[in-house]
Each structure stands twice: as C-alpha cells, then as structure tokens.
N, C-alpha and C positions, 0 to 999 in steps of 0.2 A: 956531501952527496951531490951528484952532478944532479941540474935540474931538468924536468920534464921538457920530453920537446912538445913544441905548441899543439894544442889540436886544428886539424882543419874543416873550416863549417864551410859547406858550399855556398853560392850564393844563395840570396834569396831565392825562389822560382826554378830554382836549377834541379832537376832530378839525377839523383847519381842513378846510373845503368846496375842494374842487379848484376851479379855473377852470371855468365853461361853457362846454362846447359849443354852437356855434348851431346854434338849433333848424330842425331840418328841415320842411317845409311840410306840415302838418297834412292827411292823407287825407279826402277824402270818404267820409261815411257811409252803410253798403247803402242800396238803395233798397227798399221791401218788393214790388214788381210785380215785378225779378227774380229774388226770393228764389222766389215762388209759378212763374214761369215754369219752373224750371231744373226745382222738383220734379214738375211737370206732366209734363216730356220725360221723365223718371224711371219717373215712373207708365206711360209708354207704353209706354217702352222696356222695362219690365218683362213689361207686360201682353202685346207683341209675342214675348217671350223664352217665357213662360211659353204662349200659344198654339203656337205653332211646335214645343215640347217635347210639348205634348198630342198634336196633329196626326201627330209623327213615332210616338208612343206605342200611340197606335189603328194606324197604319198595320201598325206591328207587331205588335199582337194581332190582327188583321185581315185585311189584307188580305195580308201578308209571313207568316201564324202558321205555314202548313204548311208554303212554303217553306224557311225557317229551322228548322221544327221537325223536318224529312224531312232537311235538310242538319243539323243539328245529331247527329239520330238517327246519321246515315250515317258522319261523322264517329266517332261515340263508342259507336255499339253494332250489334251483330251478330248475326242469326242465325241459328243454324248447324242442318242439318237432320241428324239422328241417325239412318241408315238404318238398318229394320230389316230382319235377317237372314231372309231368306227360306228358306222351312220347305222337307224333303226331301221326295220324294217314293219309298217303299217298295215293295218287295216284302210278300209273307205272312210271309215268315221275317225280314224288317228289311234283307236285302240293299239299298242303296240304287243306286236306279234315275235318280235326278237328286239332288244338291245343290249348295249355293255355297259358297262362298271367297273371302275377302278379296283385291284386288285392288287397281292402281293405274294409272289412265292416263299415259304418258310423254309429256310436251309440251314441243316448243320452239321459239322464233322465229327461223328461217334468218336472219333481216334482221338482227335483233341480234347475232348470230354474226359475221357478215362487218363487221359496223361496230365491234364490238369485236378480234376480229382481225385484221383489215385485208389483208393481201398471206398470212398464213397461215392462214387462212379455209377453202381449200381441202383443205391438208392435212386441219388439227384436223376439217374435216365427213369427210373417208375415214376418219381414227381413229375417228371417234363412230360412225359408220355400224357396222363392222365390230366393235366391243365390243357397241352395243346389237345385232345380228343375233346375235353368239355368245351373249349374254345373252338374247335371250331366242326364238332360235329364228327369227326373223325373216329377211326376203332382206335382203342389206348390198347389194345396187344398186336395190332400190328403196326402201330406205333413204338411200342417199346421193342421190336423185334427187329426195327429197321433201326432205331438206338445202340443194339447190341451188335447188329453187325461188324466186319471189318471194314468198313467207310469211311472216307474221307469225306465224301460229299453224301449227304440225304435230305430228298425234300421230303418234309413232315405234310405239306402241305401245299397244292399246287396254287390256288386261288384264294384267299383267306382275304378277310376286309380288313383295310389297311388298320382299322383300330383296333382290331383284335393283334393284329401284326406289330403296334407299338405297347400293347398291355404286355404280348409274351415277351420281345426282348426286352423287354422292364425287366423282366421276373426272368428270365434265364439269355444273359448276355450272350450265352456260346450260338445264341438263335441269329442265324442275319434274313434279312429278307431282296426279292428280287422283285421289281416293278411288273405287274402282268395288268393283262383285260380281262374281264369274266364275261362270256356272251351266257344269256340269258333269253329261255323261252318261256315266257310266262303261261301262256298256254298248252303246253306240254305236246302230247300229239296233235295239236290243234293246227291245221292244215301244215301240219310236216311235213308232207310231201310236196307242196309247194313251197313255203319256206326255205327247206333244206337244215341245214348245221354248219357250223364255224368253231372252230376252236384255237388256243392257243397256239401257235407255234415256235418253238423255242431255238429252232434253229434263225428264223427271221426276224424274232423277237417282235411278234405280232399276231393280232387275231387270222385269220384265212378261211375261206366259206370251202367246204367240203363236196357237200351237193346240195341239191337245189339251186335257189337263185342266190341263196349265200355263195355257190361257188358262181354262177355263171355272170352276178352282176356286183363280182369281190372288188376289182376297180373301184368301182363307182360307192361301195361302202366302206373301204379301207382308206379313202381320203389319200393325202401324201405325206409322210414324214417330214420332221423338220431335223433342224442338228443345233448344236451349240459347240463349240468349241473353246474350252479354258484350260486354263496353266491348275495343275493340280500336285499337291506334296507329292514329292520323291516318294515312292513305293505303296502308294496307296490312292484312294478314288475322294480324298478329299478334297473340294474345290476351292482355292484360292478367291477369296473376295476380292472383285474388281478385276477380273482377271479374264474378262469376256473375249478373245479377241474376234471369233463371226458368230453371227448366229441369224438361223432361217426360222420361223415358226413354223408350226404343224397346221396341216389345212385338214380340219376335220373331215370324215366322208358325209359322203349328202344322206338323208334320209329314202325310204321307196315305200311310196305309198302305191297299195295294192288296190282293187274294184272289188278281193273277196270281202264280203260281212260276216264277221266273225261271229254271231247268233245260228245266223243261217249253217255257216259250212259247221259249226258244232252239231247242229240239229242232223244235219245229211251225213255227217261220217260217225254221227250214233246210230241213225235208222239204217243208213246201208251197213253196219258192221253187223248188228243185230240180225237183219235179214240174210247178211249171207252166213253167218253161223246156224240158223233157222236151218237155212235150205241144204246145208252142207257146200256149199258154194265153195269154190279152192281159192275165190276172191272176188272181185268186182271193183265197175265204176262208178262215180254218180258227178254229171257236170250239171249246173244252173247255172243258164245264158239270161241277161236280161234281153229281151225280148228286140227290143229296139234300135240301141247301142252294141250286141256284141260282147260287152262287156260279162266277165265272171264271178259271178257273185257267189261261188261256192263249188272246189273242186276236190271232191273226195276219192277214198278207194278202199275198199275190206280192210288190205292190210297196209299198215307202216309201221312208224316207229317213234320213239320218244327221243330228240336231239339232246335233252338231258343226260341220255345215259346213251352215245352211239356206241359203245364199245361192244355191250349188249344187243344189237338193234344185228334184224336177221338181213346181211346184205341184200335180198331181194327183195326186201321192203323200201330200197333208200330212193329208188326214181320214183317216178309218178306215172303210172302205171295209165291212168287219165290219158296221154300225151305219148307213152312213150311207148304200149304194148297195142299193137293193131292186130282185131279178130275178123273172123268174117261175119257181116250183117246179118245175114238172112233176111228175113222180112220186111224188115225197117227201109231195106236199101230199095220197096217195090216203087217209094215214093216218086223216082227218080222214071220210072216210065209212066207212071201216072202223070205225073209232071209236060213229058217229052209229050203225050198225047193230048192234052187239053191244051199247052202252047201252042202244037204246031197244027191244032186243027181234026187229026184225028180221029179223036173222037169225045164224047159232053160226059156229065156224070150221067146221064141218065139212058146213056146208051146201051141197049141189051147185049151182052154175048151168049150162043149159045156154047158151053163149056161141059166139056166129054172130062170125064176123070184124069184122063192122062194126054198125054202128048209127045210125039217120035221126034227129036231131033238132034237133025246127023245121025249117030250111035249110037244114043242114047235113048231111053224114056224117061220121061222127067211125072209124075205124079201129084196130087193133089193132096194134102194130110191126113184127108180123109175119104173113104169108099164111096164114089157117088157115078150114079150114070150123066149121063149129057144133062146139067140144067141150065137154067135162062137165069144168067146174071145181070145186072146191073152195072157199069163200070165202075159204081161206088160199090155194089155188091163185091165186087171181086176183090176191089183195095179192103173192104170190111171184113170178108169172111176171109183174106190171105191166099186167095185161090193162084198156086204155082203156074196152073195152065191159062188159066186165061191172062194172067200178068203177061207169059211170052205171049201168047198172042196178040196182047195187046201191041206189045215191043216188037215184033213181026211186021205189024203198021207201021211201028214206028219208024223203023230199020236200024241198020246197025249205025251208020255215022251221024244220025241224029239222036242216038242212044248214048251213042259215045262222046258229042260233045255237050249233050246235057251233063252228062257223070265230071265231066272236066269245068263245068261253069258251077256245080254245088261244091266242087272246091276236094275232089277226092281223086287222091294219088298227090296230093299235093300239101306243103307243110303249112298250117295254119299261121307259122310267125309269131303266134303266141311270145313267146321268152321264155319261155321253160326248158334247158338243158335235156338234151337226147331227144327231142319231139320225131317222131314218125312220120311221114309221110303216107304210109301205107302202100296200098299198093293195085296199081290196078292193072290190067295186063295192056300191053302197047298195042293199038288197034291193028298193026301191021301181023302181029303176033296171031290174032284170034281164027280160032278152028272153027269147025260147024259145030262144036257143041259147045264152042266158047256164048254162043248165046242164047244157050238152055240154062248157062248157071248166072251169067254178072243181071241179067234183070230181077233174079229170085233171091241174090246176095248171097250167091256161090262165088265161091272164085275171084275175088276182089277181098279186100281189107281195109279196115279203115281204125281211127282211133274214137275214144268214147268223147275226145272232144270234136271230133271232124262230124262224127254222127248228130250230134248236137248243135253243130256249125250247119249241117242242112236242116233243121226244121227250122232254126234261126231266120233263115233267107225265106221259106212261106208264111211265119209267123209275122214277116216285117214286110208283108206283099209284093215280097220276089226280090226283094233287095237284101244278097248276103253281105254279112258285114264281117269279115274275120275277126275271130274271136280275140280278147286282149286284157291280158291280167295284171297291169300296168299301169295305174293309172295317172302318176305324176311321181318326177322326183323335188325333194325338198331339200334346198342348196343349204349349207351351213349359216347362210345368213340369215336363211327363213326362206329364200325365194323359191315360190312354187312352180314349178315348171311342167304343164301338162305334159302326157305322152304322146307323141302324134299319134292323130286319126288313122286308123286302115283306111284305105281305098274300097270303098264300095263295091262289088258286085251283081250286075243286073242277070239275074236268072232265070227268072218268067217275069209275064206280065201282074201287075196287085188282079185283075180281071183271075186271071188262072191261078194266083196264091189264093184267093178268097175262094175261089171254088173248091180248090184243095184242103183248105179249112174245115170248109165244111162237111168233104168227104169222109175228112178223118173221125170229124166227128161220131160217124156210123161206128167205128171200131170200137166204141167203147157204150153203145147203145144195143138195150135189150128188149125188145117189144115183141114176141113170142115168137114168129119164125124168122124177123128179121133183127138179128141177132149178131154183133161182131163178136171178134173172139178177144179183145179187152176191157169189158166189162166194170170188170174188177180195179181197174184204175177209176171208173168213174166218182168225182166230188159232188156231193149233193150239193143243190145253188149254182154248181156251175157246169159252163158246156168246155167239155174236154176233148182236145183234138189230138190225137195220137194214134200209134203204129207199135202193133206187137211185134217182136220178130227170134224166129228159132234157126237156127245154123249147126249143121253139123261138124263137129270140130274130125280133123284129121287124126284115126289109130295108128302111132307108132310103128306098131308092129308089122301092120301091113299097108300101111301107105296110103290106104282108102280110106272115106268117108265111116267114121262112128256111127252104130245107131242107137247109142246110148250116153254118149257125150257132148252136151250139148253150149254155144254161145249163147244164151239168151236176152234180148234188148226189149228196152222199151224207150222211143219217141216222142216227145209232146209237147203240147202247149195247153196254157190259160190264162183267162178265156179265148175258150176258142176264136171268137170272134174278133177281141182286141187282145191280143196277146200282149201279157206281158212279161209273161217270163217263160220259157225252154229248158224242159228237164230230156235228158238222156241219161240211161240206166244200160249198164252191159254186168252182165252173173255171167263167171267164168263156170262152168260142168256144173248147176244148183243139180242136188240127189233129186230123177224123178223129172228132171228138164222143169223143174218149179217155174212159173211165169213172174216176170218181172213187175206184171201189171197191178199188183198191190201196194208195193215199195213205192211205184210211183204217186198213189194216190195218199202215202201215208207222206209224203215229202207234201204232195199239188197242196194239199189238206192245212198242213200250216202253214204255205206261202201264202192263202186264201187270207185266214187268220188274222196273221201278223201283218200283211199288208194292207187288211182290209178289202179287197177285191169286189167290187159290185157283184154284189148275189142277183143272179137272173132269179126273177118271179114268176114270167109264165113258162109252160114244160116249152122243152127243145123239142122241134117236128121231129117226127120220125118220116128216116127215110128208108125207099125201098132198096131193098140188097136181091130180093131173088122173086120172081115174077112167076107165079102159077102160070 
C-alpha cells in the first residue's frame, strides 16, 4: 500500500485563515441631497416645536395670567378677616348699657341630612331639633320645620355661645358653625333711645349700629378689622401650620362713656311712662340737666323700644323724640321776655302792670286764660299767674330786636350739638320774616318751636346765673388700651347777667307758691324742704283739618329747677295732647322728689317769703 502523505502542521504562532465567507452585495453610498433634506424637516420641525412652546408661553403670561393666578391664589392661599371687637357703650359710673360677646352661627344642609341618613332622616332631624332648642333656648317645631325643608343651607341658630356651638357639632357632625358678635343690652329699654341698636351684619360680616348713637358713633365702636393671610388645603378652609404669609391685627373699638346715670334715667322713664298713660298722653319728654356743667344725666320719652327685639319695636319709637321732635312752648318760652326786661333795664320784679284781660295786636286779640277785668300785676305776678297780656306788654318794652336777639343767645332755632342722630333745631321764624301779629304769638310760645332738650338747655343758663352751657351726652371715650379721653367742653354762653338769672330765680319761684290770693299756677310741682323754681306752660297744637289753632289739644311743659337758689339740677317735661290738657306740674315734683332724695339736697328750714303777684 502506497504510504500516507505527510501531514502539515503550521508553524508555531502562525494562524491558518478560516474559509471565506461570500461576500455580500456591497451597499450603495448616501447620497448628499438626502442627507441636506432630512436636516431641513429637522430644522422645521424644530422651529414648529419651539413656536408653538412660545405661543402657549405668552398665552399664559397673558392672556390665561389672572385666571390661573386667581385660581392658583384660591387654591393655595386665604384670607381671613379678624373681626374687631366692638367697643361698649357706658354709663357715668361704667355700668354698661350695651356690649358684645363672642358668638357663632349654627348651620346645616337638610338635603344632605336626608341623603346621608336615608329612611332615619326623620328621626336624627326630631333629635337635632329638640337638643339644638334645649341648647339654645330656641322653638324645637320651628326648628324641625326648617330641618324638613328643601335646603341646602339653614341657620338653626343665629348667635349661640361658642360652647353650646362645640357640644352640638359633638353630637350632630352635619352642624357647622360660623364666627358672629352678639351685641347685648343689659338694660333692656333702659335709655334705648339714646343708645340705639346694633346688630349683626352678614353681608359685612360684622356688628353695625342701627340707630341711636350705635349708628351715629358705629366708627368709633366698630374699631378696624384686621386680616391674616395663609396657604390653606385644596378645597377646603383648613389652615396650613406655618403657613402665615401677612398678617394685620384687629384694633378693637374704643369704649363711650355716657354723663346719663343709669338709677336716674330708670327712675324718669318709669314716672314719665306711668304719667303719660295716666293722663292718656300720645307720649312725652322728660330731660335732667345737671345744673352747672350742662351735662345729661337722664333723657327719657313715653314711648320706645326694647333693642333686644327691634324687629318688634314700632318704627316711631326708634329716634329720641327728646332731640328730635320740636313742639311749641307756650308758656315756658315767657321766660325769654322776662329775661329781655330785667337785662336790659326795663323793668324790676316788683314792678306793677296794670293788665286788661286782653289785648289787640295787628289782627288779632290775644286773651288771658282766664276772665278778668284790668288788674294790677306785679311783673313776678305776671310770670306767676302766666298772664298772655301783660307778657306782650312787657315785650312791647322790650321791642322786637331785643326780643329777637334774646330768643337767639337761649340757644332757640339752633341745634344744641348734643351727638344724638336727627337732633332739631327747631324753629324760629327769621326776624326779617315777622308780621304785626308775629309778636302777639313768639313771647307767649306761639309760633316758634323748640325741642324738650333746647327747653331745658334754657333754664339751664338761669339756673347757672346766665351762663348757658350746651347741653352734652358724651362724656369721654375709652381707647382699647384703657386711655380715657374726655369729651371737649362746649363753649359757654353768656345770656343775662348771674344779677338778672338770681332775680329770675327767684321770680319763678312764685309759680309754684300758694299763699291765698297770691297764688301761681304750679303748685303742684312744689317739694316740701325745698324752694322750686319753675314755669308751667300750655300751647295749643295745630288741627289738621282746618289749619288753625286746637282748643282741645294741647302741648304741655313744665321748666325747672332745684333749689332754687343753688341749682343743681334742670328738669324739662313736655306731654304730647295729656286727656283734659293734664298739667305737667306733678310729674315734675314726683322726679324733683327723688333727686332730693337720692342726692341728698340741703333741705331749707325756714319757709320761702312769699311774694307778691297781684296788688289790691
């Protein structure tokens, strides 16, 4: 056998090459026109991307910035308004006559009640009803009636105390409740019409004074709100901790301390209610001046109303009738010639008139109240007994532009400044204005008007020897930090000389003195122990129907002081029509009687002289 041929082993290191693969068919090479095209669409598509980013860009600083920035805000931040505490309103001695207190409205949605309860609906609203009426004093069937309605929203309760307010949504979670004030008058009608009313307001979300000085001095008691501002959960009012970003505090309102005393004006708006139901009165006034100062220590009226319940309360009860309804004087207003003639000389108290029953002037007759032929007065006689004729005659003396500018120095036609919302001025007629028988009526307190505080604001100025003082119910406000801040003083008024107020004193005295024929026709006001200087006075109110003078409807006043001598306090009384033309002159001694009293008043010891009124 032929032998093998050799094998062959490569060298060492040497690698034999594999077999080839056949080659695959060799790709065409880019082309460079679509290398340029592909980056073109690149370029657009960019340029498209990057427009369409701008365009959404602007839209949103633009045209979307508030909406988004308003939904964004609402989302994420809140705020919240910081009510301030509405300031008290005082007595002289700090008794408070209105304040507020924290409160909370009880709210809840009938609808959602029944769609979470479903078939025990019924019940769970008679339980709810019947806890929230015991809780808070409320009716449980018009509670459960306001449950069954179709509502979304029902307050169960407008004012409730915040702990009653955390026991019910204890006890019925579907309860929510809303932050309020409760204004409060502890003394119920107790000088209401000075006061006023306040109440919640829901649209401000705040207390607001009504009327009275609650409305006219609401500033100055509603203080200023404050706010907070924080980031609060998406869809809801809960506040985020730590999340303050401003915040202003509330500046509470200042306190108003009053000059009335609250004993007092309870006393005078029980005896003048009492009295004008007595007399069938359609109402009345009753002011107490302290005698010195000006000041109001008591300003009443028949009727008002209780601030507890205004909804109740008869609109023409809500001013202050004191300030704001001007009658005519009659009699009270003679003081004003008597005045003009012992200043200017005149004539003395003790000067005689001979006085005829009546007397012609211009058009008219003017008459005396009573049937009498010619007799010999006294010029106290006249101011005592009210004699119509010899008043003008005295004013005759007088003349008319020293008549006229007496009536303008006791402060009438003119508003006293007080602070009480709607005050009157009244009215006097404009001296350019006046007829010939314009001065048969303004010296008898015809034909002029005044209010029952302006009435009282003139005996005020002879009580204090001819220095009036505008009357003033104000007597400081109390800042939130406690600082006390008097009211400013009125400006003085010099009206007569203290020579011709102490003689006027004394004259009036006669009015209310009975010593057999010298006799005034107020009486009946007189205080035992004390010398009482006052002025009765009757005015005939204008009929409707025909235009003219009533002779059965009547203004009636009473004027005064005690003691006479050192005055210290100024009572004015006005009865609207009392049945019968009732005299004022008791009312007043049943008020003189317990300023006496309670203040203590030096009781005179030996009797007061009698003076002479009418000369045999």
């Amino acid at each position: 056998m032929p032998a093998a041929p050799p094998r062959f082993r490569p060298a060492s290191g040497v690698r034999t090459p594999s077999p080839r693969r056949p080659a695959s068919p060799r790709r065409p090479a880019p082309r460079l026109g679509d290398h340029q095209r592909r980056m073109k669409i690149a370029r657009i598509a960019l340029v498209v991307v990057l427009a369409l980013a701008g365009l959404k860009l602007i839209g949103v600083q633009t045209i979307q910035a508030g909406e988004l920035k308003a939904r964004s805000a609402k989302q994420s931040m809140t705020r919240i308004t910081l009510t301030a505490e509405r300031g008290a309103i005082l007595d002289r001695a700090g008794n408070q006559l209105a304040f507020s207190t924290e409160a909370r409205a009880l709210i809840t949605n009938p609808r959602q009640i029944d769609s979470a309860k479903g078939d025990a609906a019924p019940e769970y609203k008679q339980r709810m009803a019947e806890e929230v009426a015991r809780q808070t004093g409320g009716d449980p069937n018009a509670l459960l009636e306001l449950l069954n309605s179709d509502r979304g929203y029902a307050v169960l309760d407008r004012l409730a105390d915040p702990g009653v307010a955390r026991t019910l949504r204890t006890q019925f979670p579907e309860i929510t409740e809303e932050r309020r004030e409760a204004r409060h008058y502890p003394g119920g009608t107790l000088a209401a019409n000075v006061v006023g009313a306040a109440s919640w307001n829901s649209a401000e979300k705040k207390i607001t004074g009504l009327v009275g000085l609650e409305s006219s001095q609401d500033n100055l008691l509603a203080g200023a709100d404050g706010f907070l501002v924080v980031d609060t959960a998406e869809g809801s009012d809960t506040i985020i901790p730590g999340s303050t970003r401003a915040e202003q505090a509330a500046v509470p309102g200042s306190d108003l301390q009053l000059t009335l005393d609250s004993d007092l004006q309870f006393t005078v708006q029980r005896q003048l209610g009492d009295y004008v139901a007595k007399t069938g009165a359609r109402g009345g006034s009753a002011v107490v001046l302290d005698a010195k100062t000006g000041e109001v220590r008591a300003l009443a009226n028949g009727r008002t109303f209780d601030p507890r319940n205004l909804a109740a309360a008869d609109p023409t009860t809500l001013g202050d009738a004191a300030v704001t309804t001007p009658f005519e004087p009659g009699s009270v207003n003679k003081i004003v010639t008597m005045a003009a003639a012992l200043e200017y000389g005149v004539a003395e108290p003790g000067t005689v008139l001979s006085v005829p029953g009546q007397i012609k002037i211009a058009d008219r007759t003017v008459s005396d109240a009573w049937r009498h032929g010619t007799e010999q007065y006294t010029l106290t006689g006249v101011l005592a007994k009210s004699s119509n004729v010899g008043t003008i005659m005295t004013a005759q003396q007088v003349g008319e532009d020293r008549f006229a500018d007496m009536l303008a120095r006791f402060g009438l036609g003119q508003k006293t400044g007080i602070g009480l919302p709607g005050e009157s001025a009244g009215r006097v007629p404009p001296r350019e204005s006046w007829s010939g028988s314009t001065f048969g009526n303004l010296p008898i307190g015809q034909g002029l008007s005044m209010t029952a505080l302006q009435m009282a604001g003139m005996y005020q100025a002879v009580a204090n020897d001819g220095l009036r003082i505008p009357p003033r119910i104000v007597a400081a406000t109390i800042g939130p930090d406690g600082t006390r801040t008097p009211a400013p003083a009125p400006e003085p008024v010099r009206v007569v000389s203290p020579q011709t107020a102490q003689q006027l004193r004394t004259m009036l005295t006669a009015v209310t003195q009975d010593d057999r024929g010298q006799r005034g026709t107020g009486p009946a006001a007189a205080v035992p122990g004390y010398e009482v200087a006052g002025k009765t006075g009757t005015a005939q109110q204008v009929d409707p129907e025909c235009g003219c003078y009533s002779n059965s409807t009547y203004w009636i006043t009473f004027a005064g002081m005690m003691p006479a001598q050192d005055p210290r306090f100024v009572l004015g009384i006005m009865l609207d029509a009392p049945e019968g033309g009732a005299s004022a002159a008791p009312l007043f001694h049943d008020i003189a009687s317990y300023l006496g009293q309670r203040e203590q008043l030096p009781v005179r010891t030996d009797p007061a002289p009698v003076q002479t009124l009418v000369v045999s």
